[in-house]
C-alpha positions in Angstrom: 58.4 53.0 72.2 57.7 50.2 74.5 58.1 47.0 74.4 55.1 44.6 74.4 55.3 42.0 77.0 55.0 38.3 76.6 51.0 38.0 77.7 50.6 41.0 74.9 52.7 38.9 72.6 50.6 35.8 73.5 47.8 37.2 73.0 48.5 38.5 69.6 49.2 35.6 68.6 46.1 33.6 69.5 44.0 36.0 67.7 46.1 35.5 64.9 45.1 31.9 65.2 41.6 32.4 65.9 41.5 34.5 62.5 43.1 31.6 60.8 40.8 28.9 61.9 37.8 31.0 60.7 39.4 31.7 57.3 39.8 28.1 57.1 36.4 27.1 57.8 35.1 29.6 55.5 36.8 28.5 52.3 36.7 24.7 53.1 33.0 24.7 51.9 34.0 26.1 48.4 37.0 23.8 47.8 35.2 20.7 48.8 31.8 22.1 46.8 34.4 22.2 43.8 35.8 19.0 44.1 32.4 17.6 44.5 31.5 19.2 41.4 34.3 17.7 39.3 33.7 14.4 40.7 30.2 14.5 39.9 29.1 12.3 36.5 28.3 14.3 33.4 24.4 14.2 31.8 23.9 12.0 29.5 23.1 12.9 26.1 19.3 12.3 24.6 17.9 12.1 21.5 14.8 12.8 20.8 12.7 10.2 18.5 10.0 10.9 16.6 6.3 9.7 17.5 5.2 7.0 15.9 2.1 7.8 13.0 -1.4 8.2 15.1 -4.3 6.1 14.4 -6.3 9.3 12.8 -3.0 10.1 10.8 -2.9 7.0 9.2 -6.5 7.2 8.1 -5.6 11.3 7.0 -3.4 9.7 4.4 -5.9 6.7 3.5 -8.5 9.4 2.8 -6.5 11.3 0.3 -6.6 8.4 -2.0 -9.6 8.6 -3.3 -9.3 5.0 -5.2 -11.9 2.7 -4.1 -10.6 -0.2 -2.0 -12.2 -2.9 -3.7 -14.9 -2.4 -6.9 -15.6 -4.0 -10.7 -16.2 -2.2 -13.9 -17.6 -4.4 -17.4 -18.6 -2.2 -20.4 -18.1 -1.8 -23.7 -15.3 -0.8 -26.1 -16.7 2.0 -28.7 -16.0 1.0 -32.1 -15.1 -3.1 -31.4 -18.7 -3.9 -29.9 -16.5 -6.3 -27.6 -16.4 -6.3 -23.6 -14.1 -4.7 -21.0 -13.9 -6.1 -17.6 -12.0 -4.3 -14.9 -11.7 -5.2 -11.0 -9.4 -3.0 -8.3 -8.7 -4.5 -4.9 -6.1 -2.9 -2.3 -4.1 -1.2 -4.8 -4.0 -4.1 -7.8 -5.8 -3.9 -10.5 -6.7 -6.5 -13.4 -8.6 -6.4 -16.7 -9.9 -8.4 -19.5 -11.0 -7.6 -22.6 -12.7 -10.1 -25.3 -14.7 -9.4 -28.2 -15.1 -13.3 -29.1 -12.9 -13.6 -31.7 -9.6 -12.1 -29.5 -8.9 -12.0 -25.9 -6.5 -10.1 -23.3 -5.5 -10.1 -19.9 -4.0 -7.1 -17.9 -2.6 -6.7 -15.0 -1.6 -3.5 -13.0 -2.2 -0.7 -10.0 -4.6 1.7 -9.3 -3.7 4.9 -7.4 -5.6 8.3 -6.8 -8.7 7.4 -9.0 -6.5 5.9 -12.6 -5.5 2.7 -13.3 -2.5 1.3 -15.6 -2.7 -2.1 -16.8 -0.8 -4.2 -19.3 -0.7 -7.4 -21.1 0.9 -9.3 -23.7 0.8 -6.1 -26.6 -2.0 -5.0 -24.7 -2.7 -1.6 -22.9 -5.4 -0.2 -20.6 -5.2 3.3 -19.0 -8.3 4.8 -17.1 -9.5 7.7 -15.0 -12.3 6.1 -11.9 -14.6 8.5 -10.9 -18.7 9.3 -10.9 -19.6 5.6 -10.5 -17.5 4.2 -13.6 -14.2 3.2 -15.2 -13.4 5.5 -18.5 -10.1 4.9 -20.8 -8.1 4.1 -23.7 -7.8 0.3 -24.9 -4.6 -0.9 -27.2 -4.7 -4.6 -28.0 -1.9 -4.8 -30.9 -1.9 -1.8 -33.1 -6.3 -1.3 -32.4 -7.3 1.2 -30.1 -10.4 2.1 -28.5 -12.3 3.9 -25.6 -14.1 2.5 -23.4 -16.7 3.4 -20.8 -17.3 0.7 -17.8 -19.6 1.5 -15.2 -19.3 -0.3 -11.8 -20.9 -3.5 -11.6 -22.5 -6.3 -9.2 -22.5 -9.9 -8.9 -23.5 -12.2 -10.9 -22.3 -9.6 -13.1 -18.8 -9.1 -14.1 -15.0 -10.8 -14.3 -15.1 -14.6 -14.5 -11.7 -17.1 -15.2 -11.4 -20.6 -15.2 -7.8 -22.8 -15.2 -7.0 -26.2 -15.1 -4.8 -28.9 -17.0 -7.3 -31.0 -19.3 -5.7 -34.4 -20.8 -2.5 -32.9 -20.8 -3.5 -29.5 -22.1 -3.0 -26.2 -20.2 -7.2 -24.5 -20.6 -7.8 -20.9 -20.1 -11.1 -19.4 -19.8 -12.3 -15.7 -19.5 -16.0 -14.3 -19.1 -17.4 -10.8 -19.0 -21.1 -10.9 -18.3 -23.0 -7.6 -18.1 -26.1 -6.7 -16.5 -28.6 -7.8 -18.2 -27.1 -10.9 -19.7 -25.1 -10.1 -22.3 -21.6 -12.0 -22.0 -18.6 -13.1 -24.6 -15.5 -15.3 -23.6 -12.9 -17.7 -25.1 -11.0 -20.7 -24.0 -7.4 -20.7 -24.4 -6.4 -24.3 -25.0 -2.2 -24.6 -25.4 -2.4 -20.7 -26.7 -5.4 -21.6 -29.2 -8.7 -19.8 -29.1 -12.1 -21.6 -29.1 -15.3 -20.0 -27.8 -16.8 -20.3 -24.3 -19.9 -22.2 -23.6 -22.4 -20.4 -21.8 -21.8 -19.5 -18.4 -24.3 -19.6 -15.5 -22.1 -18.3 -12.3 -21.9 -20.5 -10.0 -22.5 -23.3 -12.6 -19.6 -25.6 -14.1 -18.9 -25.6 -17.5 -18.0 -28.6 -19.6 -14.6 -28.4 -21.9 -13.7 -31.8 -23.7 -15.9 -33.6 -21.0 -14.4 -32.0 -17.8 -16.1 -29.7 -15.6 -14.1 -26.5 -14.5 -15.2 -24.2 -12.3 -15.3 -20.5 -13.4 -14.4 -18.1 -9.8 -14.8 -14.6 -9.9 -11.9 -11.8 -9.4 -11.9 -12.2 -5.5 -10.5 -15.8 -5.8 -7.9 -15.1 -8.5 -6.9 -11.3 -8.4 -4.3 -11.9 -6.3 -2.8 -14.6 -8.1 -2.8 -13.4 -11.8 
């Protein structure tokens, strides 16, 4: 065999070198594409939050309640012969029932066409529906039905309060369509009968004027 000579040994050697340098520049790409990688930040997390009610939602759910937003009932309790007054607004409800010789107040809520209302030893539960208020009545141990159908101004719930010489007065009106009306005064927890009330009118107790307001001024407050 021969030898190789230096320029053949030269030679070799810078293609060895030549093959080196393109290996390099081949794999160069990768390693810095890696690091690049690693060094890069990592994606945030996200959570995902859940719209807020739509305009046509809210009113979706409004309209499956079918309670009336604001109405009054006065009727008559079957077997007493005295009045039941009844007036929803928003949700609250309120009641009075007198028959002239006794008187209640009620308070409560109505939701999906009923109403529950209570008082001192006094009870009111009703189904709304068909242009009336229909229920049960407990005042004490007496019960009763009762059948109220809705009801206009001048007709209706009436209350009147105020301190007179010292005394705490209480007075409550049911006035029906067509005239017929009953109420008490509650003077210091003792019953005395109304005078005749004209709405809009004062009324006179123990020579002081009060002002009888219907249920949107007090229904809120009771």
């Amino acid at each position: 065999m021969k030898r190789l000579g230096p320029l053949h040994t030269l030679a070799g050697g810078a293609v060895l070198a030549v093959g080196l340098g393109v290996l390099s520049m081949q794999t160069a790409p990768a390693a810095d594409n890696a690091a690049a990688s690693s060094d890069a930040p990592a994606a945030k997390a996200t959570t995902s939050v859940a719209p807020e009610p739509t305009a046509s939602a809210s009113a979706a759910t409004e309209a499956a309640d079918p309670t009336p937003k604001r109405a009054d009932y006065a009727g008559v309790a079957q077997g007493n012969g005295g009045l039941v007054a009844l007036s929803i607004k928003n949700g609250k409800a309120i009641a009075y029932f007198c028959d002239g010789r006794i008187e209640s107040w009620l308070k409560g809520t109505a939701e999906n066409n009923t109403v529950t209302l209570s008082g001192k030893g006094s009870l009111i539960t009703a189904a709304l529906g068909d242009g009336k208020a229909q229920g049960r009545l407990q005042v004490g141990k007496a019960k009763w039905r009762f059948s109220a159908p809705l009801v206009k101004k001048p007709s209706g719930l009436y209350r009147a309060s105020a301190i007179v010489r010292g005394a705490k007065v209480t007075g409550g009106w049911i006035i029906l369509p067509g005239g017929r009306q009953v109420g008490l005064m509650d003077i210091d927890e003792r019953q005395y009968p109304a005078p005749k009330l004209t709405p809009g009118s004062p009324v006179n107790v123990d020579g002081t004027e009060l002002r009888p307001e219907d249920t949107d001024a007090f229904i809120d407050d009771l």
